[in-house]
mmCIF file of the protein (N, C-alpha, C, O) and its ligand, coordinates in Angstrom:
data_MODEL
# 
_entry.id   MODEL 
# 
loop_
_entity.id 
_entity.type 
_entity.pdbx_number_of_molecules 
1 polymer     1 
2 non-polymer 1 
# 
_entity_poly.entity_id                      1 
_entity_poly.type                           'polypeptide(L)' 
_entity_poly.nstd_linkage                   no 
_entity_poly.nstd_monomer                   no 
_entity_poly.pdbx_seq_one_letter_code       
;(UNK)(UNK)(UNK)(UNK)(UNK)(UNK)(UNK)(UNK)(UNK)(UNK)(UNK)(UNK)(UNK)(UNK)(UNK)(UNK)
(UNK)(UNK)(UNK)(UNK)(UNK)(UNK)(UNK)(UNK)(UNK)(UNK)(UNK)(UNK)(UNK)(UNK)(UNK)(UNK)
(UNK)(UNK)(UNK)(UNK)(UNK)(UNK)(UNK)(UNK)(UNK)(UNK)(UNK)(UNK)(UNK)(UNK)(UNK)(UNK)
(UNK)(UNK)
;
_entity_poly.pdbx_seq_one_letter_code_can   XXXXXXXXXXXXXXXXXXXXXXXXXXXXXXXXXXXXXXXXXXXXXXXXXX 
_entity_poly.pdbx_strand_id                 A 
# 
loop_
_entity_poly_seq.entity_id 
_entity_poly_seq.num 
_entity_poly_seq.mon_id 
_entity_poly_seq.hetero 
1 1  UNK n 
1 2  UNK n 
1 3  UNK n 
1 4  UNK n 
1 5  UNK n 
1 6  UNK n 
1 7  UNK n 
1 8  UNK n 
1 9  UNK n 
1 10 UNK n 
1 11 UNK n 
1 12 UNK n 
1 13 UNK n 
1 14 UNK n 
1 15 UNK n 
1 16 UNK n 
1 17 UNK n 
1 18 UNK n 
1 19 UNK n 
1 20 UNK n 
1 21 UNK n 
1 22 UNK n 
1 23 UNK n 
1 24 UNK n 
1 25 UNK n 
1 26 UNK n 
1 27 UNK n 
1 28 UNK n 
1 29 UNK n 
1 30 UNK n 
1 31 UNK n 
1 32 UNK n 
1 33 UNK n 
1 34 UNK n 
1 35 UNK n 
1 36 UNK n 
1 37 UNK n 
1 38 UNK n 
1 39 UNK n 
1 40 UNK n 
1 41 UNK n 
1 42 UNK n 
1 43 UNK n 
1 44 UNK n 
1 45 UNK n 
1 46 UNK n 
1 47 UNK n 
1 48 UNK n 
1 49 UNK n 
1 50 UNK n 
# 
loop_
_struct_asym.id 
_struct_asym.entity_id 
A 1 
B 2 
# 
loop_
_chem_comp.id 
_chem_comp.type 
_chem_comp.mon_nstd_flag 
UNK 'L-peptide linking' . 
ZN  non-polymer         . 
# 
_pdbx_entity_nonpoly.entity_id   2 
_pdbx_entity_nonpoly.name        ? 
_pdbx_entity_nonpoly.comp_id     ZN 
# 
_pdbx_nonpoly_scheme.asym_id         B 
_pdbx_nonpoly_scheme.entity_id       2 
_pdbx_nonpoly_scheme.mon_id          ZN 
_pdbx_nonpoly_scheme.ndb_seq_num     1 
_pdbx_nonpoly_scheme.pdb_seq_num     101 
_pdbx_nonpoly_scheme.auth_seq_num    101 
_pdbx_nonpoly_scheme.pdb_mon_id      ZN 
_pdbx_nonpoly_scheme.auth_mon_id     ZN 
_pdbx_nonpoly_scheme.pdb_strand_id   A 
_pdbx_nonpoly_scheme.pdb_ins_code    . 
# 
loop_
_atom_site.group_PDB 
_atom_site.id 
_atom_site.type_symbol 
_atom_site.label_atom_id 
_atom_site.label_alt_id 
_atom_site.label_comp_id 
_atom_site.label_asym_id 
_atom_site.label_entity_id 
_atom_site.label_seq_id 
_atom_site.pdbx_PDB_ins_code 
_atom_site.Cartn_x 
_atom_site.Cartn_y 
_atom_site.Cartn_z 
_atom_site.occupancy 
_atom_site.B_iso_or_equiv 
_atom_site.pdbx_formal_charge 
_atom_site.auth_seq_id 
_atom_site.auth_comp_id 
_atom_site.auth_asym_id 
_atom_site.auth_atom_id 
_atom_site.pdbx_PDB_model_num 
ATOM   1   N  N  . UNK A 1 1  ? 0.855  -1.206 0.000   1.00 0.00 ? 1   UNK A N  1 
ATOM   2   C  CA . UNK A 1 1  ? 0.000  0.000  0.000   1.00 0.00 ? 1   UNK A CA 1 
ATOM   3   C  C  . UNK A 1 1  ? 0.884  1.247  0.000   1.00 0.00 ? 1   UNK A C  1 
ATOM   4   O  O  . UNK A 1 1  ? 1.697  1.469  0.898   1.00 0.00 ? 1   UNK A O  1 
ATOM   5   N  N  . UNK A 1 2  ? 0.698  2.008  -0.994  1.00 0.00 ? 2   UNK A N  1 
ATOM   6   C  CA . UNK A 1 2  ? 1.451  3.531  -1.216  1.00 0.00 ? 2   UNK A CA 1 
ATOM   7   C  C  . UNK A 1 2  ? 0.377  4.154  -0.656  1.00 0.00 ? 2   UNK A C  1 
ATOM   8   O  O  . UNK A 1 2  ? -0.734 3.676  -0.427  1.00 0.00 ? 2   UNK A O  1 
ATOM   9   N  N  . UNK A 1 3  ? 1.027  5.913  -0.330  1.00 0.00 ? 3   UNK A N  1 
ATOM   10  C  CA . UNK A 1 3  ? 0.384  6.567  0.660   1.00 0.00 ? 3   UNK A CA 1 
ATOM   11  C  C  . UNK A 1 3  ? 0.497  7.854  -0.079  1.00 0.00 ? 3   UNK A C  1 
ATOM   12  O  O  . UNK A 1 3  ? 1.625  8.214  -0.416  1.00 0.00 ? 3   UNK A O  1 
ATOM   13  N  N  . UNK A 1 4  ? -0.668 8.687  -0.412  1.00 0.00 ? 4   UNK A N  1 
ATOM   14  C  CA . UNK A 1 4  ? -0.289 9.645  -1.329  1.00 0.00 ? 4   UNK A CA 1 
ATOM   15  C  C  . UNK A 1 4  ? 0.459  10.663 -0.275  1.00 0.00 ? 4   UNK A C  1 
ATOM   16  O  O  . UNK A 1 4  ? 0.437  10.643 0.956   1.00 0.00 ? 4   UNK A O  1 
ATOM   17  N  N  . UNK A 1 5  ? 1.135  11.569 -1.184  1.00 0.00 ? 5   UNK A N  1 
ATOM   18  C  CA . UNK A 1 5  ? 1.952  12.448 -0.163  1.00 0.00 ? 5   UNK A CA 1 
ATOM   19  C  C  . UNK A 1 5  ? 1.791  14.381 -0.855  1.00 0.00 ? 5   UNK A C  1 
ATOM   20  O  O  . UNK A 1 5  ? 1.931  14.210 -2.066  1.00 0.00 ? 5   UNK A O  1 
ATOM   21  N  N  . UNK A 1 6  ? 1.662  15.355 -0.716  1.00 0.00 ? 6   UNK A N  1 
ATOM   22  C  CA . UNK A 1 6  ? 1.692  16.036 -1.092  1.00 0.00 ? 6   UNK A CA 1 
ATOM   23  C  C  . UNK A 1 6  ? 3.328  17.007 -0.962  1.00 0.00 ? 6   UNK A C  1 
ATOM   24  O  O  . UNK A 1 6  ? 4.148  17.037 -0.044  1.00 0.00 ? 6   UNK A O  1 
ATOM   25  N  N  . UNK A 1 7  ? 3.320  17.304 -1.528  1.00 0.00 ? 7   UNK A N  1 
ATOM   26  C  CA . UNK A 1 7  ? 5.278  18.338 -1.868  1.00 0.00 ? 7   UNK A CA 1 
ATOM   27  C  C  . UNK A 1 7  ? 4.757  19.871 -1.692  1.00 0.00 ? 7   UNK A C  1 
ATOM   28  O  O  . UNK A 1 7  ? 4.030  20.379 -2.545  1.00 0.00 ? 7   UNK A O  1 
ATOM   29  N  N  . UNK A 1 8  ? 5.171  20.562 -0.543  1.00 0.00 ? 8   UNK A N  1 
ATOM   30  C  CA . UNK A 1 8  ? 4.773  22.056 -0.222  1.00 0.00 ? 8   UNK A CA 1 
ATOM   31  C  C  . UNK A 1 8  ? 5.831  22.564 -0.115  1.00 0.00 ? 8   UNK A C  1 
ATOM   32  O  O  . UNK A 1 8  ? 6.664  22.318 0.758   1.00 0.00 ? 8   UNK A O  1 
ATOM   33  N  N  . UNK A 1 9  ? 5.956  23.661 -1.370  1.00 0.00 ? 9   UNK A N  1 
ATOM   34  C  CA . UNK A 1 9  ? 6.508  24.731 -1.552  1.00 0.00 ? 9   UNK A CA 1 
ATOM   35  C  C  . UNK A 1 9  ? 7.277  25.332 0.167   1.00 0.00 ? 9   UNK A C  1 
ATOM   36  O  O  . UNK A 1 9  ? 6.373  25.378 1.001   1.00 0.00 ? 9   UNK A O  1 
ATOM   37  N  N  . UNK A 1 10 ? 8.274  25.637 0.598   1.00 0.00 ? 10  UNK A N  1 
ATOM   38  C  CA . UNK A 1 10 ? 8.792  26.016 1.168   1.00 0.00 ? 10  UNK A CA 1 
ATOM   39  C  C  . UNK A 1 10 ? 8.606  27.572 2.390   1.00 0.00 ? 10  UNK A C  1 
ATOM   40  O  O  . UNK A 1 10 ? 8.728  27.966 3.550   1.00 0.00 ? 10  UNK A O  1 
ATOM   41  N  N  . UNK A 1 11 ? 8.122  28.036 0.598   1.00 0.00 ? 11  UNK A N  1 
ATOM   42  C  CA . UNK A 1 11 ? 8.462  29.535 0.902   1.00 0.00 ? 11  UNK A CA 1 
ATOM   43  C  C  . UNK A 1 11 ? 6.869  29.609 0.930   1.00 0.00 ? 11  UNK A C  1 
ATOM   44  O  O  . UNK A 1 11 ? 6.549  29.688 2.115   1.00 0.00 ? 11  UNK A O  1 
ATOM   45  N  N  . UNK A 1 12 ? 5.684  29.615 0.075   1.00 0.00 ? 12  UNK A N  1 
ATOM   46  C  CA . UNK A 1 12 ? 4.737  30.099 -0.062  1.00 0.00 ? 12  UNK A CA 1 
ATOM   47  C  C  . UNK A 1 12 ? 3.570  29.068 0.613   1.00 0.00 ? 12  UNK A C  1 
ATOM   48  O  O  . UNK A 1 12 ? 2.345  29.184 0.641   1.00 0.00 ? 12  UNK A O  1 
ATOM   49  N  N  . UNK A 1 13 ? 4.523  27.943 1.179   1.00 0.00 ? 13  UNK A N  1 
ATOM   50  C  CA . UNK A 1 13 ? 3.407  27.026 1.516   1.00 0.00 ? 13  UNK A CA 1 
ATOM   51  C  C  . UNK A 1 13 ? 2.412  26.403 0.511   1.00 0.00 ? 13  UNK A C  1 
ATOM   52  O  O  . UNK A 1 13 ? 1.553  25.650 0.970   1.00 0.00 ? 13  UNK A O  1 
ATOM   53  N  N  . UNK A 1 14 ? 2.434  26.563 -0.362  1.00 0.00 ? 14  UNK A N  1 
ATOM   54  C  CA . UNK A 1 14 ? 1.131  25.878 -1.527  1.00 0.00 ? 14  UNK A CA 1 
ATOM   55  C  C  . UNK A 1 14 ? 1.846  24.305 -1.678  1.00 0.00 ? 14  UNK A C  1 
ATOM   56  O  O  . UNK A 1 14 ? 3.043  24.044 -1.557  1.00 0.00 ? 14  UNK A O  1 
ATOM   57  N  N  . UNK A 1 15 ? 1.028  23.612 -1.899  1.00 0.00 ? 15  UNK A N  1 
ATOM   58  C  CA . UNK A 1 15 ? 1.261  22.645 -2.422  1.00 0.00 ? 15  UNK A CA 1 
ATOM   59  C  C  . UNK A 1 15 ? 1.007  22.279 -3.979  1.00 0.00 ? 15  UNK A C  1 
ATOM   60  O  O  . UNK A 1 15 ? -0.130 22.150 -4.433  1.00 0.00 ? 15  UNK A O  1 
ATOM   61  N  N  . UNK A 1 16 ? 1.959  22.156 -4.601  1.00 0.00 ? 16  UNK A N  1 
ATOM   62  C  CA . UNK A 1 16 ? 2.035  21.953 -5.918  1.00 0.00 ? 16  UNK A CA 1 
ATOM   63  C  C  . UNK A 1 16 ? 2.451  20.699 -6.488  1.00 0.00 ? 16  UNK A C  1 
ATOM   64  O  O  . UNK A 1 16 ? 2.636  20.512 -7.691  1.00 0.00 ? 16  UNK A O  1 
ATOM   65  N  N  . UNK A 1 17 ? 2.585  19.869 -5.595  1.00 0.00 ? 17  UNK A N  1 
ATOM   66  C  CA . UNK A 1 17 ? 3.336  18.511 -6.181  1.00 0.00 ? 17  UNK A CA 1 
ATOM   67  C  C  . UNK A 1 17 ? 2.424  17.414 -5.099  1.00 0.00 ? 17  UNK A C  1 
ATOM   68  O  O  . UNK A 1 17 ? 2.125  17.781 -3.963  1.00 0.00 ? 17  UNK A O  1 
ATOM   69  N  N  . UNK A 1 18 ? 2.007  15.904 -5.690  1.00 0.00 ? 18  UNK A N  1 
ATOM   70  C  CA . UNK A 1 18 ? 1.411  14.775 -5.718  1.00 0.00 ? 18  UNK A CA 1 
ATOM   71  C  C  . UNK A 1 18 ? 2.505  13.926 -5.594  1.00 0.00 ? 18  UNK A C  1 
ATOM   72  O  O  . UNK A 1 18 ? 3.501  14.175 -6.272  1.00 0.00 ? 18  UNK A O  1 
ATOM   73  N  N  . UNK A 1 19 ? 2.496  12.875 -4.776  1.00 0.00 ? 19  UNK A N  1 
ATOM   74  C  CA . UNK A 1 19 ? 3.585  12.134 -5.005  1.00 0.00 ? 19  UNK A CA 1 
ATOM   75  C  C  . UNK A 1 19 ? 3.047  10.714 -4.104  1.00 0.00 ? 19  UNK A C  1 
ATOM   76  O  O  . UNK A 1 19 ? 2.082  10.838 -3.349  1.00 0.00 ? 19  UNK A O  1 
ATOM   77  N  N  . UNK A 1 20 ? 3.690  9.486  -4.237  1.00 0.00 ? 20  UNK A N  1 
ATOM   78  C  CA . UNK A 1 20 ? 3.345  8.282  -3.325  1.00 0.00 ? 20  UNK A CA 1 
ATOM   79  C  C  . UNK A 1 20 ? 4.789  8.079  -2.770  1.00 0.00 ? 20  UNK A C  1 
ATOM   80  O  O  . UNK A 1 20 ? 5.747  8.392  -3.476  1.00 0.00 ? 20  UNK A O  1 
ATOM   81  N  N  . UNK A 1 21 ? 4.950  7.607  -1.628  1.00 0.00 ? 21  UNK A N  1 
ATOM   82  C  CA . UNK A 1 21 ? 5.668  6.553  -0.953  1.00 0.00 ? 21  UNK A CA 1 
ATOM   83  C  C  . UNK A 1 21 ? 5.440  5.766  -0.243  1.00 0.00 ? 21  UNK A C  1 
ATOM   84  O  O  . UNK A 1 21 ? 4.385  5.814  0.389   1.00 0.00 ? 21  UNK A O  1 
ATOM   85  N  N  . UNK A 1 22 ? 6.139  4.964  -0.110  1.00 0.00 ? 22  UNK A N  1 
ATOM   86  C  CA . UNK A 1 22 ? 6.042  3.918  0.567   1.00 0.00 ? 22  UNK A CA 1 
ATOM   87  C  C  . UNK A 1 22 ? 6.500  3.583  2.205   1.00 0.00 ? 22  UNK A C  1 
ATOM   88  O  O  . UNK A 1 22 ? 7.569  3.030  2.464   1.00 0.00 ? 22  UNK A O  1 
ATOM   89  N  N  . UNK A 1 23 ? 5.639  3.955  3.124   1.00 0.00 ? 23  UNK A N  1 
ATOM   90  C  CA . UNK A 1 23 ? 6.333  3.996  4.318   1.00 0.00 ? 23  UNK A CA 1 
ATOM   91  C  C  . UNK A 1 23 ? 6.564  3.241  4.764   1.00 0.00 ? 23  UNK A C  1 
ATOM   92  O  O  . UNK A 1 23 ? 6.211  3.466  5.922   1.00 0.00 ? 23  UNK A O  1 
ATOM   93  N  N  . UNK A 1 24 ? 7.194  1.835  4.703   1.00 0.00 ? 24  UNK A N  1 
ATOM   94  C  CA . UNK A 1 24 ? 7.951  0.651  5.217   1.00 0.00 ? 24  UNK A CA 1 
ATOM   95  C  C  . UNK A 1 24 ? 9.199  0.835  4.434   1.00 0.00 ? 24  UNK A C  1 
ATOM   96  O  O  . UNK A 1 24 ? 10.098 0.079  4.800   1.00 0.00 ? 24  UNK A O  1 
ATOM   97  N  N  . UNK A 1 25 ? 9.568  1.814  3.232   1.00 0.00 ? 25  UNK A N  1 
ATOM   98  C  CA . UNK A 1 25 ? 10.545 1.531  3.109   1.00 0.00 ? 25  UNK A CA 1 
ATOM   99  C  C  . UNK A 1 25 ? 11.625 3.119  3.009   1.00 0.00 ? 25  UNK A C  1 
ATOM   100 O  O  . UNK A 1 25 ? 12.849 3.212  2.916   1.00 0.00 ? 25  UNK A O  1 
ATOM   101 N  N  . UNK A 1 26 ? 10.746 4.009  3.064   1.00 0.00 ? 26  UNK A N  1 
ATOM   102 C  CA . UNK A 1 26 ? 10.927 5.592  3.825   1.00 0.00 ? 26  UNK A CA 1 
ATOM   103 C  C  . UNK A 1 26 ? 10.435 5.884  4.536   1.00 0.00 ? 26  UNK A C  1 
ATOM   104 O  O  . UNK A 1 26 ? 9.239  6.092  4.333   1.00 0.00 ? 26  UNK A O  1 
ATOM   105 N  N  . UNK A 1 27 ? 10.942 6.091  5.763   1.00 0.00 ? 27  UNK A N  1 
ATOM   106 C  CA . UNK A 1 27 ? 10.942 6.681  7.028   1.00 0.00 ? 27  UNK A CA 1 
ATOM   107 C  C  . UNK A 1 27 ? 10.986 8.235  7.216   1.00 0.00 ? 27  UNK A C  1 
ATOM   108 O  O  . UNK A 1 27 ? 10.256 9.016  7.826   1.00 0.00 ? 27  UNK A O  1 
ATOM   109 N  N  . UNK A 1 28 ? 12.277 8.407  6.353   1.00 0.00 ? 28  UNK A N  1 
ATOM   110 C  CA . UNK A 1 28 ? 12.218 9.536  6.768   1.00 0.00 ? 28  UNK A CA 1 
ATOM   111 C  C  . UNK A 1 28 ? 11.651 10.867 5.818   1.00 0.00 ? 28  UNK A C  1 
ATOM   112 O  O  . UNK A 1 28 ? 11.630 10.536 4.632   1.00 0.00 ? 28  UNK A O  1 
ATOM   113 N  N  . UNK A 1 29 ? 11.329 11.856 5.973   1.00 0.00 ? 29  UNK A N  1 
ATOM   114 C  CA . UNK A 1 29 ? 10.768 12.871 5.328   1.00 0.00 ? 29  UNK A CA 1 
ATOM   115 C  C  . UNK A 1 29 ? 11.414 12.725 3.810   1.00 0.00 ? 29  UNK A C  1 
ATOM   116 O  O  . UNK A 1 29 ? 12.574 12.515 3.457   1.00 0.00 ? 29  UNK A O  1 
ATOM   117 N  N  . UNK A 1 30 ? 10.223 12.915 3.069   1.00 0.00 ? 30  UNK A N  1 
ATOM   118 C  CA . UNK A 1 30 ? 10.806 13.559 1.414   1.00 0.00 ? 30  UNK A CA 1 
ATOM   119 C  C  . UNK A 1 30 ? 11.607 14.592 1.253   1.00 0.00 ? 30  UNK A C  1 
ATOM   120 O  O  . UNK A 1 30 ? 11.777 14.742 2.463   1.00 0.00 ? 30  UNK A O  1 
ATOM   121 N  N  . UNK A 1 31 ? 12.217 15.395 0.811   1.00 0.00 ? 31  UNK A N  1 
ATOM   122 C  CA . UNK A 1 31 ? 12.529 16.784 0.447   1.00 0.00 ? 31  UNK A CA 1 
ATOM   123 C  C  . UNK A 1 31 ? 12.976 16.875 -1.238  1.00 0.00 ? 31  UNK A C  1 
ATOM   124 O  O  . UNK A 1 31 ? 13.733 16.103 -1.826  1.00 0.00 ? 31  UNK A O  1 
ATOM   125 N  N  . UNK A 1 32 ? 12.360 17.895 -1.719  1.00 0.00 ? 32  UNK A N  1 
ATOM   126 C  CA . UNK A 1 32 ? 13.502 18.396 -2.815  1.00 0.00 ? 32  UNK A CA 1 
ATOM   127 C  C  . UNK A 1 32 ? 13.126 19.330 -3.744  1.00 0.00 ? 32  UNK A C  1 
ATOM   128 O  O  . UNK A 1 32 ? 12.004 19.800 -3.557  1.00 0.00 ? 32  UNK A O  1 
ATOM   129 N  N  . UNK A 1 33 ? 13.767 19.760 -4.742  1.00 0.00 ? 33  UNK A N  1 
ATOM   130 C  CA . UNK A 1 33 ? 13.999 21.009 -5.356  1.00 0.00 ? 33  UNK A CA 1 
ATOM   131 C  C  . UNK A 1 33 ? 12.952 21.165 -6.505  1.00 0.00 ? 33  UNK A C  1 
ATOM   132 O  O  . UNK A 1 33 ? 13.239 20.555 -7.534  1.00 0.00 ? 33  UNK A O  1 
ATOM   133 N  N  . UNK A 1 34 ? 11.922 21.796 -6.506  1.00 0.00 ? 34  UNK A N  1 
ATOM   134 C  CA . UNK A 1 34 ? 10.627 21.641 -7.666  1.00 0.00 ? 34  UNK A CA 1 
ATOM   135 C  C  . UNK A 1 34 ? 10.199 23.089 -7.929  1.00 0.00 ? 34  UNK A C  1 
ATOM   136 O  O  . UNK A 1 34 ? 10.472 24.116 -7.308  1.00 0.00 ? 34  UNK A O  1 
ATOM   137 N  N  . UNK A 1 35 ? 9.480  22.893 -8.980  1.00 0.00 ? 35  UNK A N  1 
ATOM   138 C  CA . UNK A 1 35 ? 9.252  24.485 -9.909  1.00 0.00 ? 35  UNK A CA 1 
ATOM   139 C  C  . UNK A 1 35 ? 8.044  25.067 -8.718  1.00 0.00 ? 35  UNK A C  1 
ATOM   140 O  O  . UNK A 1 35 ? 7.102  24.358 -8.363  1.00 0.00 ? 35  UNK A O  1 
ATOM   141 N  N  . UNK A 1 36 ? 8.217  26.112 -8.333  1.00 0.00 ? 36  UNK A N  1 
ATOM   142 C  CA . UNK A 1 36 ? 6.514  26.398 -7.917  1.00 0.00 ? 36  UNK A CA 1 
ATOM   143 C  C  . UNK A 1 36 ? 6.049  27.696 -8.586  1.00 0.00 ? 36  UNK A C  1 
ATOM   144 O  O  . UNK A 1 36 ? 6.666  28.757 -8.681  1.00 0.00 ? 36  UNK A O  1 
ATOM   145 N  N  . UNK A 1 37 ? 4.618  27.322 -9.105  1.00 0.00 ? 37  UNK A N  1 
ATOM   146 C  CA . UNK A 1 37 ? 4.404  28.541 -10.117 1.00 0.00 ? 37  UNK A CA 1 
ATOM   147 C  C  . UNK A 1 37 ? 4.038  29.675 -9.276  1.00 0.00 ? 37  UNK A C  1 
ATOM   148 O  O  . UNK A 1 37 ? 3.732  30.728 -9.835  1.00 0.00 ? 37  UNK A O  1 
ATOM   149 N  N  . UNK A 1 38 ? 4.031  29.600 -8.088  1.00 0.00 ? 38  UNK A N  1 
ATOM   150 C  CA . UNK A 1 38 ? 3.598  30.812 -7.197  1.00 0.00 ? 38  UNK A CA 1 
ATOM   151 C  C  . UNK A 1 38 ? 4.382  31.518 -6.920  1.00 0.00 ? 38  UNK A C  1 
ATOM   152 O  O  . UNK A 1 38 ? 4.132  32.719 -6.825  1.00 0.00 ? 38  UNK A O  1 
ATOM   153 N  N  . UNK A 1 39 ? 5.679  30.979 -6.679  1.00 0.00 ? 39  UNK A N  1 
ATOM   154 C  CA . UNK A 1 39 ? 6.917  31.992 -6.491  1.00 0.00 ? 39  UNK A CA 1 
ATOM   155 C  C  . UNK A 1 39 ? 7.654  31.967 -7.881  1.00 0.00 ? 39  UNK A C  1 
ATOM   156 O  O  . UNK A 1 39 ? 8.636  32.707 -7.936  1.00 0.00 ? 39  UNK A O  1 
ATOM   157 N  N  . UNK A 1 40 ? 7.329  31.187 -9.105  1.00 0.00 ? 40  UNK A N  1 
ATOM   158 C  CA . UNK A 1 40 ? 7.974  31.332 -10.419 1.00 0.00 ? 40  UNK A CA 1 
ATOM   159 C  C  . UNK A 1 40 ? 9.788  30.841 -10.076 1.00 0.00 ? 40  UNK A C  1 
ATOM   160 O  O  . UNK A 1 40 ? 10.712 31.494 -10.561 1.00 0.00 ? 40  UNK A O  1 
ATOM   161 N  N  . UNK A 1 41 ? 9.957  29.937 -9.419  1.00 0.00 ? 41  UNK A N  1 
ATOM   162 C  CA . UNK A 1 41 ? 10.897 29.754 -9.838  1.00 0.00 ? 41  UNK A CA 1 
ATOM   163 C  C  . UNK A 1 41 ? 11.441 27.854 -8.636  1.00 0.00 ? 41  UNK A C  1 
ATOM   164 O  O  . UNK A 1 41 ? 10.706 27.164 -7.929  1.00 0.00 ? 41  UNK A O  1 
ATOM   165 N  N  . UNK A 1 42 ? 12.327 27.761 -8.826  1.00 0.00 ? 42  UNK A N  1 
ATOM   166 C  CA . UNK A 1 42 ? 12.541 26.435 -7.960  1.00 0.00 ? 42  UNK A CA 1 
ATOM   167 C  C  . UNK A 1 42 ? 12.814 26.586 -6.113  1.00 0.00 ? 42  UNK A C  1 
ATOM   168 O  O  . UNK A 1 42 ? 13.658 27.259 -5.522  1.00 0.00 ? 42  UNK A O  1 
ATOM   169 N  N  . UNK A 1 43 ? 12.021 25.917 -5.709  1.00 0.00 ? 43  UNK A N  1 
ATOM   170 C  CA . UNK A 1 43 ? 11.986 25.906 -3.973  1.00 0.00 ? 43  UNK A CA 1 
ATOM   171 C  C  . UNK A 1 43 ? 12.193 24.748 -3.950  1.00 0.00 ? 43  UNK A C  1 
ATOM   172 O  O  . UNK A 1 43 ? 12.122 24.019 -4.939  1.00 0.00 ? 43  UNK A O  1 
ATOM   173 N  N  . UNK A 1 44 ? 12.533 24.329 -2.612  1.00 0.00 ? 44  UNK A N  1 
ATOM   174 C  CA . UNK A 1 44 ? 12.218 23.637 -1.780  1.00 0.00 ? 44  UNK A CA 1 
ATOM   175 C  C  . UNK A 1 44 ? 11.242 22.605 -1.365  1.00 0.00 ? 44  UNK A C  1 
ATOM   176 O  O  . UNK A 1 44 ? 10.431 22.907 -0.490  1.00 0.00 ? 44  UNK A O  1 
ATOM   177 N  N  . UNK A 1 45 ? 11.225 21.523 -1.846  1.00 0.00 ? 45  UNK A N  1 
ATOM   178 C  CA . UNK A 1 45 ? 9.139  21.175 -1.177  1.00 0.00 ? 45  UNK A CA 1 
ATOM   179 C  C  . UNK A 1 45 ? 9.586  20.363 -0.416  1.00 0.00 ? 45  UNK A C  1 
ATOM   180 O  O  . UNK A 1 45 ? 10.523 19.653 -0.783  1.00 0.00 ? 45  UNK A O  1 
ATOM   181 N  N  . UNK A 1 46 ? 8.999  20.233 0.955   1.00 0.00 ? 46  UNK A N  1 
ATOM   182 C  CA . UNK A 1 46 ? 8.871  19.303 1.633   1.00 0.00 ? 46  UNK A CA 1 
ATOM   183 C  C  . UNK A 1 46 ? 7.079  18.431 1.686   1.00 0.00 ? 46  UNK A C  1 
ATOM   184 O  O  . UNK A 1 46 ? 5.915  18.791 1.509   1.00 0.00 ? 46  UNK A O  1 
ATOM   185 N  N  . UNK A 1 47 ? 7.791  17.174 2.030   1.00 0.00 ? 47  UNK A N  1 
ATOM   186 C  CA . UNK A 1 47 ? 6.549  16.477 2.100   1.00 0.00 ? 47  UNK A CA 1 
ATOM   187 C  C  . UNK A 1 47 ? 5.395  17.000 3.432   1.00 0.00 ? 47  UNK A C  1 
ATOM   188 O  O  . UNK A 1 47 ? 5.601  17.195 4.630   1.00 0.00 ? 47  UNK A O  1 
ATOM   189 N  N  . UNK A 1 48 ? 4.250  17.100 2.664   1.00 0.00 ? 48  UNK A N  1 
ATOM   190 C  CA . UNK A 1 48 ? 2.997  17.326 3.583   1.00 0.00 ? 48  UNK A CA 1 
ATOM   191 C  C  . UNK A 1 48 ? 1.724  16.188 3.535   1.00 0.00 ? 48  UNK A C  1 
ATOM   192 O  O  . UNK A 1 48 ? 1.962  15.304 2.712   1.00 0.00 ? 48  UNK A O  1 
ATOM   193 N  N  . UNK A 1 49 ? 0.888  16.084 3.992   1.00 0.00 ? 49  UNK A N  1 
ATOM   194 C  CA . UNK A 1 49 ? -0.268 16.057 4.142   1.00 0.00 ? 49  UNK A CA 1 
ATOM   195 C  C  . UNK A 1 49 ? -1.121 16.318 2.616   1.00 0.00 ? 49  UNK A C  1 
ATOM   196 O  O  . UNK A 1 49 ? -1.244 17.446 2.139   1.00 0.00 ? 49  UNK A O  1 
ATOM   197 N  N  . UNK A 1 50 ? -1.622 15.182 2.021   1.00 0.00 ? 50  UNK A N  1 
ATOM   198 C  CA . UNK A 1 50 ? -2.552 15.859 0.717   1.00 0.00 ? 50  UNK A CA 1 
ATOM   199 C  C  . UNK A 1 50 ? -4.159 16.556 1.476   1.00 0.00 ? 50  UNK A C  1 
ATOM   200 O  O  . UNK A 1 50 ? -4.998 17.096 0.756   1.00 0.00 ? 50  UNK A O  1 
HETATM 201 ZN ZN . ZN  B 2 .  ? 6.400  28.694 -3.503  1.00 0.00 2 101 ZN  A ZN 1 
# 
């Protein structure tokens, strides 16, 4: 069973990114570098809550 995950922008907080993992075999938090059209340019997203 995958677990949907949502990717939030850093700076503006939006969530712009969908994603699954698998938590038996990541533990620990997602992170990484994605376009966000709200701030127009590449942040930060950490994994949130969809
Ligand atoms: Zn942003």
């Amino acid at each position: 069973m995958r677990d949907l995950v949502a990717l939030q922008c850093e700076d503006c907080k939006r969530k712009n990114y969908t994603t699954t993992r698998n938590k038996k075999k990541t533990t620990e938090k997602l992170g990484m570098k994605k376009f966000c059209p709200s701030c127009r340019g590449h942040k930060h997203h950490k994994e949130s809550k969809v």
